[in-house]
N, C-alpha and C positions, 0 to 999 in steps of 0.2 A: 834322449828319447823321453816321450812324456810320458808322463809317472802313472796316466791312466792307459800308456797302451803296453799290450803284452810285447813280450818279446819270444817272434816268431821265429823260431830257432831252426835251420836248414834241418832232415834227417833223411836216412836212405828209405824208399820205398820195403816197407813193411806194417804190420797192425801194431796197434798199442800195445801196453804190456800185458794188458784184457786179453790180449787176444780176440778184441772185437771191432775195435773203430780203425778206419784205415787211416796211413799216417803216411809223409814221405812225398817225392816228387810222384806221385801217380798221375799226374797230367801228361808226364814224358810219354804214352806210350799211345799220344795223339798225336799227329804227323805235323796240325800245324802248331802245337807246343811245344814239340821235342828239346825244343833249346831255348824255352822261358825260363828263367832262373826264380828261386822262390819268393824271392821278397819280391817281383812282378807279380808274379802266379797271384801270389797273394794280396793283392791291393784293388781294394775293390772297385777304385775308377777305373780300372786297367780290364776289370770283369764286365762292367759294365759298355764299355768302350768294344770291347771286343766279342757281344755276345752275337750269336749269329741271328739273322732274323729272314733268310730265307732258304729254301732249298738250296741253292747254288753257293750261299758259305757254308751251309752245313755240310755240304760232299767235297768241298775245297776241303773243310777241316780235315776231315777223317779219312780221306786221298782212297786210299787202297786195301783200307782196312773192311772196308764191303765191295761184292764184286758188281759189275755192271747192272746185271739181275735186280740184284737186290736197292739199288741205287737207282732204278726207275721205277720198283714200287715203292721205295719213300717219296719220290716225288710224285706218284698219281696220288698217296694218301694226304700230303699236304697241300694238293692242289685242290681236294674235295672238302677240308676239315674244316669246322665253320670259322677256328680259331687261328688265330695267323701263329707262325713260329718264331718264338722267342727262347734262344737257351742260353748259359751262361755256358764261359768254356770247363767250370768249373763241375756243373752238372753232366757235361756232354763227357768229362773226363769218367765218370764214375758209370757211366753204360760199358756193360761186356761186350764189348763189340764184335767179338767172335762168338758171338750168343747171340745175335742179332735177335732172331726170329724172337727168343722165346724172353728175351732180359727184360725183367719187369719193367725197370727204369726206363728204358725205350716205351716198352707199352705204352706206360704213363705220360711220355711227352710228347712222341712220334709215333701217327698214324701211319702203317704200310696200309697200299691198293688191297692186298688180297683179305686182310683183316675186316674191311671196312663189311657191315652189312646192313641192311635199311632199314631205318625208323622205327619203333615201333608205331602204330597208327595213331596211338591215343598220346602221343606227344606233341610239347608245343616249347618254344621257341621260349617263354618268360613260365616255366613252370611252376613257381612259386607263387607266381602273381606279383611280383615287387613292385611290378610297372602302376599294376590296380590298386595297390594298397600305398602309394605312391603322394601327398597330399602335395609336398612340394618337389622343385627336380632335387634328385639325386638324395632324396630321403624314403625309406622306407618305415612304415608304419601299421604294421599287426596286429601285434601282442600290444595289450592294457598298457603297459610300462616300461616296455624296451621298443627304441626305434635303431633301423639301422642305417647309417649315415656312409653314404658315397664321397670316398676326398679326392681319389683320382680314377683313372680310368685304364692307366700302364701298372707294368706288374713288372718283374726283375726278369719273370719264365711266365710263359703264356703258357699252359695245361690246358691239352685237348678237351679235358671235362667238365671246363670251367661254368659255373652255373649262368656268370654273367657270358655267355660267349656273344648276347644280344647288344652288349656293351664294349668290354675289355677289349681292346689290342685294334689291330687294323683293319679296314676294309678287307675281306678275302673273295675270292671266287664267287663264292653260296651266300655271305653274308655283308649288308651293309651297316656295321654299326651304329647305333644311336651315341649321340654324345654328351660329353658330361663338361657344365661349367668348371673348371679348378681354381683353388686358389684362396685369398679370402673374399674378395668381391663374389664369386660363386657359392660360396660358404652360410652366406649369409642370412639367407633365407630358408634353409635348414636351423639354424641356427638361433633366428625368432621363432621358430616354429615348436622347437625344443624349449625356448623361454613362454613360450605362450599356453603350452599341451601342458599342465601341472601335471599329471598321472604321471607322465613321460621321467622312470626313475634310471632307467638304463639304458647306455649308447654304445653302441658295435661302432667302432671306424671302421670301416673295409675301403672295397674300390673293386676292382683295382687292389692294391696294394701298399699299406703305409709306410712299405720301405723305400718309397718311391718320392715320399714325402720331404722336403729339406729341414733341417731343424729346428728355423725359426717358426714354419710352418705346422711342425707337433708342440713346439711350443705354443705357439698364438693357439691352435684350436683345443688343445687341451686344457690352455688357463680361462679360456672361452667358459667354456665347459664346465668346468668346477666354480667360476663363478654361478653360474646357475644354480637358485637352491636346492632344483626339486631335481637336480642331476644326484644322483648317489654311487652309479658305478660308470665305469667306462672300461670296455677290454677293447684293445689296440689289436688287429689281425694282420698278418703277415705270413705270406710265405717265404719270406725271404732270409730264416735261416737254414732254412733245406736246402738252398738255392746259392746261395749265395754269403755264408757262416762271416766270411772275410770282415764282411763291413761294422760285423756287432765287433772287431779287434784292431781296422786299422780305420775307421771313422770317428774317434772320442766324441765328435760333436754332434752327432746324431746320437749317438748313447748319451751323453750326457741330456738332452735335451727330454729323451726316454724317459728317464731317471727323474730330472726335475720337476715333469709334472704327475708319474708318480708318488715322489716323496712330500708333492703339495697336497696330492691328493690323501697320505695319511694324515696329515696334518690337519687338513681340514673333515677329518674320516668319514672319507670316500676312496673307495678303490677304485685303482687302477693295476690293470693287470693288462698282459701281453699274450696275445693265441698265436701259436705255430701252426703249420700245418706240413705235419710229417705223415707219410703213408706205408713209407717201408724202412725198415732200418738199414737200409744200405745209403740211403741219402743220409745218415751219420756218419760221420767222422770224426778225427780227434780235431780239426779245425771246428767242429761245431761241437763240439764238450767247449773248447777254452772260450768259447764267445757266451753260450749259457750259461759257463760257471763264472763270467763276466757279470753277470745277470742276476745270478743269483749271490753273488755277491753282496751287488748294490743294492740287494733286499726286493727285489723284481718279482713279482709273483706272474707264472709264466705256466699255461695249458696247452697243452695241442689239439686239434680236429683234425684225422685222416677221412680219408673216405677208402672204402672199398670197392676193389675193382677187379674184377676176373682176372688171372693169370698174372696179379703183380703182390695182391696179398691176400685172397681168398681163401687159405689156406691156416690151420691154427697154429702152428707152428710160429709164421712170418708172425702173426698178432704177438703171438708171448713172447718173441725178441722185440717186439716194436714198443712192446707197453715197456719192459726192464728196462730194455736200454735210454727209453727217456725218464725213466724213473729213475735211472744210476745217473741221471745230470739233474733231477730236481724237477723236471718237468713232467706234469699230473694230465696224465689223460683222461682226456674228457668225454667228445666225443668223437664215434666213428659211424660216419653216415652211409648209410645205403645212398650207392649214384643216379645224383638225378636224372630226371627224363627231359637230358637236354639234348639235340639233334649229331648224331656224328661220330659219340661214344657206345652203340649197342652194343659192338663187340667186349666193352670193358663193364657194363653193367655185370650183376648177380641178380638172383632170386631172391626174395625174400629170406625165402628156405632157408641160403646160405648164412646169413647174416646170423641168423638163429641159430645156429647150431655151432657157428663159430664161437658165438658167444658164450655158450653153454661149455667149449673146451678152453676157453680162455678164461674164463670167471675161477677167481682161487689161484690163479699162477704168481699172485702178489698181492699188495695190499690192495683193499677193495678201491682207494681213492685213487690209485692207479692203473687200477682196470677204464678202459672209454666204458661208455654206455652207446650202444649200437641203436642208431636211430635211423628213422626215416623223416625227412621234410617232405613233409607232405601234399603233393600236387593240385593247385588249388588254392593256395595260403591257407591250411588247415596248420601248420607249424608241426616243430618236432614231436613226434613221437616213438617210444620203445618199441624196435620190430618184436617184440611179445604182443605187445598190448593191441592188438589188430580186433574187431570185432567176428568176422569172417577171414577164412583165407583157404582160397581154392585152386589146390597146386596144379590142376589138368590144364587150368586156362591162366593162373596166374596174375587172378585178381584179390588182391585185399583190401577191406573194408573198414575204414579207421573212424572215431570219434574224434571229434578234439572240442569237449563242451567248453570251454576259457575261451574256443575263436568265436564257435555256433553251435548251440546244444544243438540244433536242428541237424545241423550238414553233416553227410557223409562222404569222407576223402574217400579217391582210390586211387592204390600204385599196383602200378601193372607191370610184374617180370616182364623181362626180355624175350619172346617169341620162341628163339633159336633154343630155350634154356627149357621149354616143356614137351611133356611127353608130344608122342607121336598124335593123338587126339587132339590136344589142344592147339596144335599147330595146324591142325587139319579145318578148326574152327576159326580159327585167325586168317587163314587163309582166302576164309566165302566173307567179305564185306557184311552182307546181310546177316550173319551172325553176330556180330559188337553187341549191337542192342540187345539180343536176349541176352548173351554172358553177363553183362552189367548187370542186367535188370536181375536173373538169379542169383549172382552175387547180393547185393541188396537186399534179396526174397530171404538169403538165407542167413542174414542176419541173426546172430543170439539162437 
């Protein structure tokens, strides 16, 4: 065995000695894994190879474990969901399936029909703006000195929430994707663009998803990169140890590749760091302790970004096990976002409200560098900011009023709750078209 891969030691279906990370064959008690042995289960071509990506494998998997019922609201909800499905069997193992209705995990990946509800009016398809602030393809360009850079367009697990859902994953029903060059000849022109923009000290890799990326491919663009002078930081984003842990343990060569332009990067002191994106602590397990403490090992500096989402961790509770237990593997949370206003997810947004008040019982449950900062991106390319820090905020109608002087001292952002989430008035006002315009406009009026 080589000396940088762990050894993945068979055990019986039980939790760690925490008594918090699940451990053990738990994939058995999926109908089409029942008789995968673990050094398969575990190997992440074999995760990849076998992830499901429509309705029709996904109800093969899981055979009998939902009944007929429930098995054709999953498929009206992926029929209408802007984002195609993508799951690992690895992920699809860890939903309580006799929990259906309410298992956050499912929330978070699989839309049911009866969940689905419509729009809110004031959303749009590229909420951020990324398209507009866009100078070449597949780069984005905001903020003074961070740009963020598109490497692919596929992810490990497509999530219904996804901001890109105008881009990531396949053509579906509702939506015709835009696409994205890959590769280095697609690269490229990001890539002078970032030599050419001096200000430009910071670079997000996204997509899509850099776990998606092959190794010579994080190599080339991150020694790209660090050649630049006026580059100083770069964090690498992935969802792909929630999703899929296996590969930070039996791919050496994609960690190592990790690793290398990392440790050039302190050498030439510049950071480089790696974001996760974990939303619940049930997407931990002891398979993702031993790939992060892989990680942290090789001196990896590693954050996460959850978002928040109704009925999968809105709750303070779920947050103070989700901050501890990535902070009992080294990983610092960062941020956690209020869900944006992209087409398909209402039923999983929150209020404002919520976000604030979660924050208020989470704050102190650990050290403060591991507490997220509960933020809002803000609609419009006004960029993040602290759901505190709102200018106005008027709970009947569910509009708030943000600055963000560093994008436009002038402009004012607004993010609008979910419809279904306000009082009975305000949804009464939501309801007459002709009223948008005044709520806005008194929003705005009642600034400061």
């Amino acid at each position: 065995m080589d000396k940088m891969t762990p050894d993945l030691r068979q055990s019986s279906p039980r939790t760690s000695s925490d008594g918090l990370l699940r451990e053990g064959e738990f994939w058995r008690t999926i109908p089409e894994y029942a008789h995968v042995d673990t050094q398969t289960f575990q190997d992440h071509q074999w995760q990849a190879r076998n992830s499901v990506t429509s309705a029709d494998e996904l109800l093969h998997a899981v055979k009998d474990l939902i009944d007929a019922g429930v098995r054709e609201e999953l498929k009206e909800g992926l029929r209408r969901a802007p984002m195609s499905v993508r799951l690992t069997p690895y992920i699809l193992s860890l939903i309580e399936w006799e929990n259906f209705a309410t298992d956050p995990l499912r929330r978070q990946y699989l839309p049911i029909g009866k969940d689905l509800i419509p729009d809110h009016p004031k959303l749009r398809f590229d909420p951020l703006f990324e398209l507009e602030y866009s100078p070449v393809p597949g780069l984005t360009h905001r903020h003074r000195d961070s740009v963020l850079f598109l490497m692919v367009d596929t992810c490990p697990v497509y999530c219904r929430f996804c901001t890109r859902s105008y881009l990531v994953g396949h053509d579906t029903e509702v939506v015709t994707k835009g696409k994205l060059k890959n590769g280095h000849a697609g690269w490229q022109a990001g890539l002078e663009y970032i030599r050419n923009t001096k200000e430009v000290q910071d670079v997000v890799l996204s997509g899509g998803d850099a776990y998606m990326m092959k190794p010579e491919q994080i190599l080339y663009i991150g020694m790209e990169l660090l050649d630049i002078p006026n580059v100083r930081r770069i964090r690498i984003a992935s969802k792909g140890p929630a999703v899929s842990p296996m590969k930070l343990l039996t791919h050496p060569e994609w960690v190592d590749a990790l690793i290398q332009v990392a440790d050039e990067g302190r050498r030439r002191h510049k950071q480089v760091c790696f974001h996760t994106h974990f939303s619940h602590p049930r997407e931990i397990t002891d398979l993702t302790r031993q790939g992060l403490n892989l990680l942290f090992e090789r001196g990896l500096i590693v954050r996460n970004q959850g978002v928040l989402m109704r009925g999968v961790n809105d709750d303070a509770e779920t947050m103070r096990t989700l901050a501890t237990r990535l902070g009992s593997m080294n990983v610092q949370s960062y941020y956690m976002y209020q869900l944006d206003m992209v087409p398909g997810v209402e039923d999983l947004r929150t209020p404002l409200g919520s976000a604030i008040e979660i924050e208020k019982e989470v704050r102190g449950v650990t050290a403060g560098f591991q507490v997220p900062l509960f933020v809002v991106d803000l609609p419009g390319g006004g960029g993040k900011r602290d759901v505190h820090s709102f200018e106005c905020y008027n709970r009947e109608t569910g509009i708030s009023v943000f600055r963000s002087p560093n994008m436009d001292v002038n402009a004012r952002y607004l993010y609008f709750d979910p419809i279904a989430a306000l009082p009975p008035a305000g949804q009464a006002r939501w309801s007459d078209p002709e009223q948008h315009g005044s709520m806005i406009e008194e929003a705005l009026a009642s600034e400061g």
